[in-house]
N, C-alpha and C positions, 0 to 999 in steps of 0.2 A: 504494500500500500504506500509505502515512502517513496519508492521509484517512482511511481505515478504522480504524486503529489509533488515532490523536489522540482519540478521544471517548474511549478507554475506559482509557486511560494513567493517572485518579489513581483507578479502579477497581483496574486491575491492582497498582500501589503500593501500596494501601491492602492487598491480598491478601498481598503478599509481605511487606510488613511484618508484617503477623499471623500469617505461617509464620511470619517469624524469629523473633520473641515470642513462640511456643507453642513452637517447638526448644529454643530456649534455656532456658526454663522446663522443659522435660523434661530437656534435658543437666542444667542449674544441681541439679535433683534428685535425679539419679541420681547424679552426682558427688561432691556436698557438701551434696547437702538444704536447700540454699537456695532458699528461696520468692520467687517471680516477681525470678527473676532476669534477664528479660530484659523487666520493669515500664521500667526505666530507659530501653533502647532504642527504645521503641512510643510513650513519653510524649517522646522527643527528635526522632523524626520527626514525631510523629504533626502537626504544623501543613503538615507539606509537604503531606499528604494535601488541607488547605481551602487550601493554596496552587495545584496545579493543578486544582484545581475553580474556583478562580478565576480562572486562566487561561484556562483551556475557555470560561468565561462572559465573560468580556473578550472574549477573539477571536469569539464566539457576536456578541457586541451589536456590535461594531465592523462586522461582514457585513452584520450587521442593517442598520444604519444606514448603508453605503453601498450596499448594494441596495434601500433606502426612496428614496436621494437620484437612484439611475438609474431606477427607476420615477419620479418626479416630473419628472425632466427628459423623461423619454421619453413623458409623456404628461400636459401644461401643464392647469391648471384651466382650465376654462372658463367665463367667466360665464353666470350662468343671468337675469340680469335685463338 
């Protein structure tokens, strides 16, 4: 079930931060008629979002690269001359 899920986790992040940032902006209005009051909140996570993209893409090229390194062992160049 983690496999499945792991791609799509700084998709899902990225959603729920922008619910709380659109709630909060409706509460902060109806409340007190403060404008983007939840600005603060969205612009303080919002690096976590390109941090697990760049983790996705880390683990992505790491895979990469040791299934390039077991296909080469598993299957030796051969000279052609």
């Amino acid at each position: 079930m983690r496999e499945r899920i792991a791609p799509w986790l700084p998709a899902i992040f990225c959603g729920v931060l922008s619910l709380i940032t659109v709630v909060t902006d409706v509460v902060g209005r109806a409340m007190n008629g403060t404008v983007d009051a939840g600005l603060s909140t969205f612009l303080c996570f919002l690096p976590m979002c390109f941090f697990f993209v760049g983790v996705m893409l880390k683990n992505l090229r790491d895979e990469n690269r040791v299934l390039k390194r077991r296909l080469d062992e598993a299957m030796p160049v051969q000279n052609q001359g």
